[in-house]
Phi, psi and omega in degrees: 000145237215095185256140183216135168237160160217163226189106183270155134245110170246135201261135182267081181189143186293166196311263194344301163308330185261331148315296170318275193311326175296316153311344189250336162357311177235152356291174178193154183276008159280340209218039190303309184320329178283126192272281163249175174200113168242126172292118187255348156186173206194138167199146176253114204296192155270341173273014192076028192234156192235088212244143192218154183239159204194147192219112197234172191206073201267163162262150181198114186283158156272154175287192199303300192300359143328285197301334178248021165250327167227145200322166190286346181292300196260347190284329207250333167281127196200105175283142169221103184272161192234062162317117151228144187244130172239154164247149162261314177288282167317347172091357199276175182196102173251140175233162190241175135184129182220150162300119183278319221221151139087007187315309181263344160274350169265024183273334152280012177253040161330281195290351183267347200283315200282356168277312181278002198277283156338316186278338163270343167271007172290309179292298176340279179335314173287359202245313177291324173311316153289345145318320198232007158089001180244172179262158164217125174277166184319140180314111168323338213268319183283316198287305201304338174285335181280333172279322131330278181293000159291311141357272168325276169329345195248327148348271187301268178009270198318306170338281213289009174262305199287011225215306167306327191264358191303158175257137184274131177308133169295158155261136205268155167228148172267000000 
């Protein structure tokens, strides 16, 4: 099975400035889990287009049991190939990114990858904004995703308290 997300983002900044910001992305105070960033090839096309292969080295936990099936090295470490196509002439900039290590035991981290998906357009936003000389406080958009999941969590909480806690129907015996 095949897990996928995709994430449109339009940036209120010129091309040239979002080009820019994208090589420049780590470190950001959004995106602390990125470790490394290796380039692993880069070529500039004969149509102008400029592809690059990128190797990232994120922390990314695992659940517990996750955490006593593989050594502390690997349990905590999470590869990331990166594809990106710049186009110049169209303005465009398409990225790829998929997990090398942790495939199959990470097919249940849909909602967390899409969390984290936010905190990197986040991270963007800070990087570009330092670019152009301005501060930007934490995202209203971010703060509204955290208070959501918290929310939901206390949700479920509650259920599952209220749930333990139901007064159990007597049994009647004859």
């Amino acid at each position: 099975m095949v897990k996928h997300f995709f994430d449109l983002s339009t940036l209120r900044s010129s091309w040239d400035q979002v080009a820019s910001a994208f090589w420049q992305r780590y470190p950001n105070p959004y995106s602390k889990h990125v470790l490394t960033e290796d380039v692993i090839y880069r070529e500039v096309t004969s149509d102008n287009k400029l592809l690059s292969r990128r190797l990232l080295t994120k922390t990314n936990r695992l659940p517990r049991w996750g955490e006593m099936v593989f050594p502390n090295n690997l349990a905590r470490s999470v590869f990331v190939v990166e594809d990106s196509i710049v186009d110049f002439q169209n303005r465009t900039f398409t990225t790829l990114t998929w997990n090398i290590n942790h495939t199959r035991i990470m097919e249940f981290g849909l909602a967390r990858f899409r969390r984290n998906q936010i905190k990197a357009t986040e991270g963007f936003e800070y990087i570009l904004a330092n670019l152009q000389g301005e501060v930007l406080p934490k995202t209203l958009k971010g703060a509204t995703e955290k208070a959501k999941e918290t929310a939901l969590a206390a949700t479920e909480k509650a259920k599952d308290l209220a749930s333990k806690a139901a007064p159990q129907k007597a049994k009647q015996f004859i």
